[in-house]
N, CA and C of each residue as an Amber inpcrd file, in Angstrom:
protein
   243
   0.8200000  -1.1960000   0.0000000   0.0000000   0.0000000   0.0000000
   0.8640000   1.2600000   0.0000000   1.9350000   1.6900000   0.8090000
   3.0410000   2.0860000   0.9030000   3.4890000   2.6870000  -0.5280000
   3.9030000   1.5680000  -1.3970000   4.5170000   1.7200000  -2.6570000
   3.8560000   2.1150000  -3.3240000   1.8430000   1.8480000  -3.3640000
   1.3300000   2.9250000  -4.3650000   1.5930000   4.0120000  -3.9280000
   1.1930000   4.5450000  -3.0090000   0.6160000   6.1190000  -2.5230000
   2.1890000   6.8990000  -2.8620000   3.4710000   5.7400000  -2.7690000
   4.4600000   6.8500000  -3.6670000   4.5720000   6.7120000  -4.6510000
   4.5940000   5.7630000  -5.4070000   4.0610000   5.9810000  -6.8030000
   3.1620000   6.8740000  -7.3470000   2.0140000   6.7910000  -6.8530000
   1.0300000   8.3650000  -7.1770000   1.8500000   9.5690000  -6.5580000
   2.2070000   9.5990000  -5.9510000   2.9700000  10.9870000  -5.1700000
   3.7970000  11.1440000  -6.1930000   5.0530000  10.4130000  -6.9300000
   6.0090000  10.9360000  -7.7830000   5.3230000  11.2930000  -9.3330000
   4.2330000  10.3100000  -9.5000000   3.3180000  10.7780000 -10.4490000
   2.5300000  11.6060000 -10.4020000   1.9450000  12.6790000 -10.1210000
   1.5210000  13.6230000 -10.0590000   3.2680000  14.9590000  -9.5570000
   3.9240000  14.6670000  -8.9890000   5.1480000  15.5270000  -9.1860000
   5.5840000  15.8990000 -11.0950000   5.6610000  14.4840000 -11.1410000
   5.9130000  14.3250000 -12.6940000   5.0460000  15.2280000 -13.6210000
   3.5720000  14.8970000 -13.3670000   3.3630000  15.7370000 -14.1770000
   3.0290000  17.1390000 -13.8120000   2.9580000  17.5190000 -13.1070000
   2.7970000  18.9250000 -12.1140000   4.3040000  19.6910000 -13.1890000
   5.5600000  18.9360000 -13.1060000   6.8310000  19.8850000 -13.3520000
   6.5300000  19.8330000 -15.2170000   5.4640000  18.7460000 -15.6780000
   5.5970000  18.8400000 -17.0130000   4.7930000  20.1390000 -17.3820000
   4.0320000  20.5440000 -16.5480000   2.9490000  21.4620000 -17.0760000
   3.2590000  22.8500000 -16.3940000   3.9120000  23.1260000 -15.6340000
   5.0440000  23.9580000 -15.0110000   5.8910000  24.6450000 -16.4410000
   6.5590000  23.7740000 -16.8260000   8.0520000  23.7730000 -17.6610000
   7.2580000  23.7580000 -19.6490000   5.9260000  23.6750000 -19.6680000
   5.2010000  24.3660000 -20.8810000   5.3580000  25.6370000 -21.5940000
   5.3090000  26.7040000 -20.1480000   5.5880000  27.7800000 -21.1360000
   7.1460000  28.0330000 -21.5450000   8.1070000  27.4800000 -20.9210000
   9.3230000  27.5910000 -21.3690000   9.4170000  27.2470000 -22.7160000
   8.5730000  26.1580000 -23.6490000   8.4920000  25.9420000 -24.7770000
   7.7170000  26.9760000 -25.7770000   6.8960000  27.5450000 -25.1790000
   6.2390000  28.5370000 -26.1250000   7.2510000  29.7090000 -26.3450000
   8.2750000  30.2530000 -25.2840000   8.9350000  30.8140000 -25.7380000
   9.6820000  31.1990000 -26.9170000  10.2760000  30.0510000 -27.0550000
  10.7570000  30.0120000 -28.3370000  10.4310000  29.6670000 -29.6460000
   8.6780000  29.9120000 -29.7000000   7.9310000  29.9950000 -30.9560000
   8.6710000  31.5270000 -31.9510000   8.2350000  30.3210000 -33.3840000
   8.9600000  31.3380000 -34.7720000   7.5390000  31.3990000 -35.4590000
   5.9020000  31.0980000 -34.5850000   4.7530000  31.8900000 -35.3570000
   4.5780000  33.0790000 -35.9040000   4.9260000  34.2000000 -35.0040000
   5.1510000  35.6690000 -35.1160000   5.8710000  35.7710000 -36.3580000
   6.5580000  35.0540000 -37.1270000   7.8050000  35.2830000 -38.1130000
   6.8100000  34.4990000 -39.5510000   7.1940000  35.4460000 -40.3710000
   6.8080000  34.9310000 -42.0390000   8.0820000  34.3080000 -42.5780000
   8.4620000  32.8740000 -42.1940000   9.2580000  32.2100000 -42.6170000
   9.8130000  32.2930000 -44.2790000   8.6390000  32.3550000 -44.8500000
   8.7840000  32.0530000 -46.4470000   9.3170000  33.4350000 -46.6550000
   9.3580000  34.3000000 -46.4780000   9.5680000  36.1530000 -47.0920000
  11.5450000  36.4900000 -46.3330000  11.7260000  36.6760000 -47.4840000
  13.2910000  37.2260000 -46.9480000  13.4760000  38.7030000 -47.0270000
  13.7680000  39.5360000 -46.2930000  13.8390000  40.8460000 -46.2670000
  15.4710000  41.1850000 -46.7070000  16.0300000  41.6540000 -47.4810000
  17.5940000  42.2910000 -47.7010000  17.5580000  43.6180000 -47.2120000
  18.5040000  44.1870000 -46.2160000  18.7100000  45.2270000 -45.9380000
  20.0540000  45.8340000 -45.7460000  20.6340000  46.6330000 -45.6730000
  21.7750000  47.1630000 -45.8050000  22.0090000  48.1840000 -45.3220000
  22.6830000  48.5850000 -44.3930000  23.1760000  49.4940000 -43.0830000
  24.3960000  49.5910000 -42.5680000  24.8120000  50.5750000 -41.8380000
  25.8780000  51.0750000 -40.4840000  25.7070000  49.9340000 -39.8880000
  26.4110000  48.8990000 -38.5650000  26.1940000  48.3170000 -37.8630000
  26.9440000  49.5000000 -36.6100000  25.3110000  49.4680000 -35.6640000
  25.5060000  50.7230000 -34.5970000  25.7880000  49.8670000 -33.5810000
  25.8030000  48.8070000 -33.7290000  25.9620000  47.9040000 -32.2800000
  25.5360000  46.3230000 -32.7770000  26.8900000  45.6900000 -31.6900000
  26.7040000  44.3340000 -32.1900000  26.4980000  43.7090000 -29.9960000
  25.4930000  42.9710000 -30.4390000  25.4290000  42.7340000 -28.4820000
  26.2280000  41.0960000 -28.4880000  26.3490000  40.5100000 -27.7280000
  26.5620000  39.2010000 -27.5890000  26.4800000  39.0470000 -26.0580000
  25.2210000  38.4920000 -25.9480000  24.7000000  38.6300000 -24.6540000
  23.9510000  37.3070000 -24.7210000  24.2180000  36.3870000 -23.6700000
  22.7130000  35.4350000 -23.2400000  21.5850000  36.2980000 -23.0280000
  20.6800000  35.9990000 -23.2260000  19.9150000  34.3370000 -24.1200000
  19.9540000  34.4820000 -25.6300000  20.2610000  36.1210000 -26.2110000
  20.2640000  35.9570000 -27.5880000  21.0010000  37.0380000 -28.1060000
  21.6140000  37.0680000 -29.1630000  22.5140000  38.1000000 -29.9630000
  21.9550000  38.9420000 -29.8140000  22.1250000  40.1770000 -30.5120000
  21.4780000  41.1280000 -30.9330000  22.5540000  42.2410000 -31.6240000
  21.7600000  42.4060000 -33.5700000  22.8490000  42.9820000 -33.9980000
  22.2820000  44.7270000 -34.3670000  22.4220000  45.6340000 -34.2170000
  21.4510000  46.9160000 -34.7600000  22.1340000  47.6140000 -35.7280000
  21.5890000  47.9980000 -36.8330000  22.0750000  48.5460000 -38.2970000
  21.4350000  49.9480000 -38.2560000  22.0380000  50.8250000 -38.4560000
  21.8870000  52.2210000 -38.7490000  21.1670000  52.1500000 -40.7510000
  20.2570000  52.4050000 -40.8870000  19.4580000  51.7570000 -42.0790000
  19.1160000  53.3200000 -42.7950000  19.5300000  54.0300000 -43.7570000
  19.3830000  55.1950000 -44.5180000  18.3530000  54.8680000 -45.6610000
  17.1040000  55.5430000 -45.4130000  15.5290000  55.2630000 -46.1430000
  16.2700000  56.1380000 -47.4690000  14.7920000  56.3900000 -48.5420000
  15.1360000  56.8690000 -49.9760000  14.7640000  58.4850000 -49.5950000
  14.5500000  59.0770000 -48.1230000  14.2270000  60.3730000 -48.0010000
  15.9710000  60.8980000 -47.5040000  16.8010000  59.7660000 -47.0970000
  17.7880000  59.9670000 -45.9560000  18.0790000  60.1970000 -44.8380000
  16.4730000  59.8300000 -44.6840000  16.6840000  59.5920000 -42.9450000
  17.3430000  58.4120000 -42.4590000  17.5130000  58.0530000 -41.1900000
  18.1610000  57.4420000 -40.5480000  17.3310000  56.5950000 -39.8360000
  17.6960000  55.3910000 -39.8910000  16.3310000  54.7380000 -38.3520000
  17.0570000  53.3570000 -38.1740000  16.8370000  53.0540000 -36.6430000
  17.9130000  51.5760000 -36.6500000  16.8950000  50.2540000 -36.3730000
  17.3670000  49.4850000 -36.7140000  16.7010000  48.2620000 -37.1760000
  17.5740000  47.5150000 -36.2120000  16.8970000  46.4780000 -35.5220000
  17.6600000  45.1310000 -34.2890000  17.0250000  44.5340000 -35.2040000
  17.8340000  43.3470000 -34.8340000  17.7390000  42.0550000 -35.5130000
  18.2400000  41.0000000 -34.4520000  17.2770000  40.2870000 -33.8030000
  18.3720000  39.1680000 -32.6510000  18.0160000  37.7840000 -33.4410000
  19.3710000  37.2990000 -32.7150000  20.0900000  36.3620000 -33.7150000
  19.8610000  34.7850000 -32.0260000  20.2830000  34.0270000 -32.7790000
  20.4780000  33.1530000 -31.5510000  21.6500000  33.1570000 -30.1260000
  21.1130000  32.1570000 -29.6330000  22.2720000  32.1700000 -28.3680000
  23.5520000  32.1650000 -28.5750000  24.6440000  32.6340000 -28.0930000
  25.9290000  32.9000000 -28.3690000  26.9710000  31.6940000 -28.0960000
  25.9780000  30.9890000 -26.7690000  26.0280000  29.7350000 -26.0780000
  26.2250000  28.6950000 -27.4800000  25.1960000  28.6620000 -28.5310000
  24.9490000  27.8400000 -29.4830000  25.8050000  27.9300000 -30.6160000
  26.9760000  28.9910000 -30.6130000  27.6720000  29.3590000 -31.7230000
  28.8550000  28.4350000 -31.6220000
C-alpha cells in the first residue's frame, strides 16, 4: 500500500513539473515570423550585443528620403555558436 501512494505521489510531481516547464516551450515559438519572405537590408552596424539568451545585432538603415532609423535584428544564443 506504501509503494502505491508513492508511486502516485512521484506521479503527479511528474506531471505537475511537465505542465510547469510548458511555457518555457512557447517561448521560443517562430509563429510571429513569415518564414517564407526574406527581407535584404543594408546598413551602419551601430551595435553588435553578444549577450545570453540571444545576440542582438542593430544597423543604422538610410531610407530613400535619408533619414536614418535603426533596425535590431536578434540572432540566436551565443552559447549555441
Amino acid at each position: 500500500m506504501k509503494w502505491i501512494m508513492t508511486r502516485k505521489a512521484f506521479g503527479l510531481v511528474g506531471l505537475a513539473a511537465m505542465l510547469l516547464a510548458a511555457p518555457a516551450f512557447s517561448h521560443h515559438s517562430f509563429a510571429v515570423f513569415d518564414q517564407s519572405k526574406v527581407l535584404h537590408m543594408a546598413g551602419t552596424v551601430k551595435e553588435f550585443e553578444l549577450v545570453n539568451p540571444h545576440a542582438w545585432l542593430h544597423l543604422n538603415i538610410v531610407n530613400e528620403k535619408g533619414d536614418v532609423s535603426t533596425w535590431s535584428f536578434e540572432a540566436g544564443s551565443p552559447r549555441n555558436w
